[in-house]
C-alpha positions, -999 to 999 in steps of 0.1 A, spaced: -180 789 309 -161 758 314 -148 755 352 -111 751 339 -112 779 318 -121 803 343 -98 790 369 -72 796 343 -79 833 335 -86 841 372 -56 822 392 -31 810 367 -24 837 345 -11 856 379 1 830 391 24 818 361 30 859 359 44 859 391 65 832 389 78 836 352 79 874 355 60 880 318 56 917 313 27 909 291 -4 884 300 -5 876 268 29 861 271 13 838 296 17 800 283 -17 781 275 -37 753 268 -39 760 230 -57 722 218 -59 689 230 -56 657 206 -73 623 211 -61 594 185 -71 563 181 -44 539 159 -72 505 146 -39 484 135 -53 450 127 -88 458 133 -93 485 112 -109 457 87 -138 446 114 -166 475 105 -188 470 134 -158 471 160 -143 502 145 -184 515 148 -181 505 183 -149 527 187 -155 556 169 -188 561 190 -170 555 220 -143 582 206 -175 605 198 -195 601 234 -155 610 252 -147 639 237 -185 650 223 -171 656 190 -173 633 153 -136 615 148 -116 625 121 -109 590 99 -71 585 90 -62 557 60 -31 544 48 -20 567 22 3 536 5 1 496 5 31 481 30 32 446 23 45 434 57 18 450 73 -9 438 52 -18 470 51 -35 485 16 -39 514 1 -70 534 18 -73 515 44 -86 528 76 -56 524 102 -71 551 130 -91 581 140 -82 611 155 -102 641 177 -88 679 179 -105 696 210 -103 734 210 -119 764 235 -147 756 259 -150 719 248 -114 714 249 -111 726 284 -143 708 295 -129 673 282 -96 680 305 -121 686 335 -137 654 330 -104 635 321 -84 648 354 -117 648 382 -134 613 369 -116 590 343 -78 597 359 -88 585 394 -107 556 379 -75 539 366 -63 510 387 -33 516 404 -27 550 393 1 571 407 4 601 386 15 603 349 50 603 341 66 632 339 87 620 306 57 628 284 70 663 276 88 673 248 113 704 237 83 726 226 63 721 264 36 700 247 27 666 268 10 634 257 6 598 273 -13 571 262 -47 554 283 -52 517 280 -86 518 280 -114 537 272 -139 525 301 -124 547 325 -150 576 311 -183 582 325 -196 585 291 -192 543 285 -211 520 294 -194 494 305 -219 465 301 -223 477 260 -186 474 254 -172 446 233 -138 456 225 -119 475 248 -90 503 228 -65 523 239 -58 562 228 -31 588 226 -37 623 243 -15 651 233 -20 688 257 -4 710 233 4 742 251 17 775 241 48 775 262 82 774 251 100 750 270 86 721 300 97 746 328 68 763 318 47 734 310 47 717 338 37 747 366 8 754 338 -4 720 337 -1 711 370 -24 740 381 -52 729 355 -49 697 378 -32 672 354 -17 647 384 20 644 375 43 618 395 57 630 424 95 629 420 111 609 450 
C-alpha cells in the first residue's frame, strides 16, 4: 500500500473528524484523482519533441498520456483541425497517491528557490492545481537525455466541499503550502 494512502486512513481521517466534527468517516474529504496536462502549443507539429515529452509525461506519472487535438481550425493560431495541441494523465488509487509521494518528498524540494505553493490555487469546489516549469525536477528524468525542457498543469481534485476543508486535508498529505506572513 502506498505510504500516503495509509497515512491517510490511519491519521487523517481522525484527524479531519476531529476537527470538522463529521458524524460519518465517510463524510471525510479525500484525494479523489490527480490530473497531469501537458499544453504542446507551437510544438505540437515537431514529432520527435512531442515523443520526447510524452515519454517524459509516461516515466512521471507511470501511466500512457491521453493525446488531446484541436477539435476546430483557428486561423490566428495556425492551429488545424486535428492537430495535436496537448496530453493529459488522470491518476487514480494507489498510483495516484504514489505520484503525490514522489511529487511532495523529491521533485518539490528540487525546485530552485522554492517557498511553498501559493495558496491561491484553490477554487470554490476545494480542488487545487499549479503549474511546474519544468519537468527535470523528477527523479524519473534524466537530465543529460533531455532536449526540450516543458512545463505541466497538476490539478488535486478532492472530495471536499469548500478550501476550508481542502487545505487542512492537503496539508496533512504533505503538499508544502506558503506560509502566510
Amino acid at each position: 500500500m502506498a505510504r500516503l494512502l495509509d497515512k491517510y486512513k490511519k491519521e487523517i481521517i481522525a484527524r479531519l473528524t476531529e476537527q470538522f466534527k463529521y458524524s460519518n468517516q465517510m463524510a471525510v474529504p479525500k484525494l479523489t484523482k490527480i490530473v497531469v496536462s501537458v499544453g504542446l502549443g507551437k510544438i505540437g507539429k515537431e514529432e520527435k519533441v512531442v515523443e520526447e515529452i510524452l515519454g517524459g509525461l509516461t516515466a512521471i506519472t507511470g501511466q500512457k498520456p491521453v493525446m488531446r487535438r484541436a477539435r476546430k481550425s483557428i486561423a490566428g493560431f495556425n492551429l488545424r483541425t486535428n492537430d495535436l495541441v496537448g496530453a493529459f494523465v488522470t491518476l487514480r488509487g494507489q498510483r495516484m497517491y504514489e505520484f503525490l509521494d514522489r511529487l511532495v518528498s523529491f521533485a518539490l524540494p528540487r525546485v530552485r528557490d522554492f517557498r511553498g505553493l501559493p495558496k491561491t490555487g484553490f477554487d470554490r469546489a476545494g480542488n487545487y492545481s499549479f503549474g511546474l516549469n519544468e519537468q527535470t525536477i523528477f527523479p524519473e528524468i534524466d537530465f543529460n537525455k533531455v532536449t526540450k525542457v516543458f512545463g505541466m498543469n497538476i490539478n488535486l481534485v478532492t472530495s471536499a466541499r469548500n478550501r476550508q476543508e481542502a487545505e487542512p486535508l492537503l496539508t496533512m498529505l504533505g503538499l508544502p503550502l506558503e506560509k502566510e506572513e
